[in-house]
N, C-alpha and C positions, 0 to 999 in steps of 0.2 A: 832684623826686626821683622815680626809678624803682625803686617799693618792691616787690619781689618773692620768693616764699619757692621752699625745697626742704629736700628731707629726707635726710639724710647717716647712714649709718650704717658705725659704724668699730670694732667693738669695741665695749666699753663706753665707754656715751656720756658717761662724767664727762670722759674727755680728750678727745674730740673735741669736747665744747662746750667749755671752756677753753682750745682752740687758736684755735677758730675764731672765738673773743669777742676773739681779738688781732688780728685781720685787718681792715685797715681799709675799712668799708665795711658792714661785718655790722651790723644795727641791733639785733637782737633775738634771743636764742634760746628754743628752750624744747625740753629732754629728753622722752623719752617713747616710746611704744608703737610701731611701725607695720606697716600689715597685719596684723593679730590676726587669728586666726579667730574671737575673742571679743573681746565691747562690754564696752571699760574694763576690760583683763587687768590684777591686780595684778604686781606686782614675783615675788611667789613663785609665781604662774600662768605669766609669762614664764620664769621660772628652771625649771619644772617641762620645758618644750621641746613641750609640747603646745599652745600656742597657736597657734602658728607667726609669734608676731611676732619683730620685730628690735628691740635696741635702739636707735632713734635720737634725730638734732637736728632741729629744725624749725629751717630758716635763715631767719630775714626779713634782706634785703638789701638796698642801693641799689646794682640795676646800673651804674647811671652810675658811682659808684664802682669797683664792684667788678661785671665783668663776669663772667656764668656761668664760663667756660673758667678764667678766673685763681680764681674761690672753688673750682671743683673742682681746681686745680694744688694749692690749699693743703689740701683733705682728701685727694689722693691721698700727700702727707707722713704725713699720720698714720697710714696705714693700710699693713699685708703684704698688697698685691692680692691676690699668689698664693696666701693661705691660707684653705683654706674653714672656718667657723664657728669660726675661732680668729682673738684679735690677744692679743699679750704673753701672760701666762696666763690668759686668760678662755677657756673653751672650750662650746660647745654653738651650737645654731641662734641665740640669739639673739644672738650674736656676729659673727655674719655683715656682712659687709661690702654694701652698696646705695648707690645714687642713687636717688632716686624723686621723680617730679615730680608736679606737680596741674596744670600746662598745659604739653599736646603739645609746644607750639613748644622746649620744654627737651628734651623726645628730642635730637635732632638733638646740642647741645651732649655730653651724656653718651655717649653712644654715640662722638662724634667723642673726647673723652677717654679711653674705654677700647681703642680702636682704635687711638690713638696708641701707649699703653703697650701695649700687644701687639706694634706696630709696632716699638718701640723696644727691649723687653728676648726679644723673639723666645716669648713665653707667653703663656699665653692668663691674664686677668684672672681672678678668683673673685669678683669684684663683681657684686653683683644691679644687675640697671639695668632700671628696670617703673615705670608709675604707683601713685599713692600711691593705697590701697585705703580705707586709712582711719589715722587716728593717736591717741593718745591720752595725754596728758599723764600723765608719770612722779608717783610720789607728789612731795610738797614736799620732804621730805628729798636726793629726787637734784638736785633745779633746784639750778644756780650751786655744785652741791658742792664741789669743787677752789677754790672762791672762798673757800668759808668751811671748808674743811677743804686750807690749801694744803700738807700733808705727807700728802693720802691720797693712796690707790694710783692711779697712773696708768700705763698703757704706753703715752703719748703723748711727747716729747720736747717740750714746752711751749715751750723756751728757742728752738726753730726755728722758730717762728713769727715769732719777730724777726729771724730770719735771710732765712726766707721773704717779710716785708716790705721787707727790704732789697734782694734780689735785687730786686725785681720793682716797685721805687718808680716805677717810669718806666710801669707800666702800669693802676695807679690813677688813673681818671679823676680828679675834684673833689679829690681829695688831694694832688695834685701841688702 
């Protein structure tokens, strides 16, 4: 196994972890803080827009499965590139959209996927794309929320992720 993380931020992270826990390949997630200017921001310090975090997923993956480029093809679904500090009706800085890595050698990948989507819809992206400064695990209440709450709010389109799997069956390593 080639077990490796990144941290996705898409909006509010209830739908971006519940898309991304259907993607085969993802081993683990955990919600939470990242880049704060403050150690261990609560929920209503993030919401406050003074911290400067985002809300993100910490991905733990097996690339062999699931190669960087194809797990970012599946959060570029969930996410309106083009919109700064907004996705569905969530709005402020910690709604911001990012990629953020903890090793360099993932530049390279992130950047080649927002350059693509620039390339392709003729705009320029509103994705943060920077190393991870730091993260910090959301209260227990948001982990796995949409698992045990599967009628809350989401503006992820959930049911595409299996669409997303299916397109794209042929480029899942070990899964095939």
């Amino acid at each position: 196994m080639n077990q490796r993380e990144i941290y996705l931020a898409g909006g509010c992270f209830w739908g971006t972890e519940a898309y991304l826990k259907r993607i085969p390949g993802v081993l683990e997630t955990e919600v939470g803080y990242a880049n704060s200017a403050v150690a261990d921001p609560s929920y209503e310090e993030v919401c406050s827009g003074e911290t400067g975090a985002a809300e993100a997923v910490r991905v733990t993956y097996d690339a062999d499965v699931l190669p960087l480029p194809l797990l970012l093809a599946a959060y570029l679904r969930t996410v309106d590139p083009f919109s700064l500090n907004r996705q569905g009706n969530d709005r402020g800085t910690q709604y911001r959209t990012g990629i953020y890595w903890i090793d360099d050698a993932d530049r390279a990948a992130a950047i080649s996927a927002l350059v693509s989507l620039a390339r392709a819809s003729g705009k320029n992206p509103r994705i943060e794309a920077a190393p991870l400064v730091n993260f910090s695990p959301a209260e227990a209440y948001h982990q796995d929320y949409l698992g045990r709450n599967p009628f809350g709010y989401c503006h992820v389109n959930l049911a595409d992720a299996r669409v997303f799997v299916e397109e794209h069956a042929a480029d899942f390593g070990s899964a095939r």
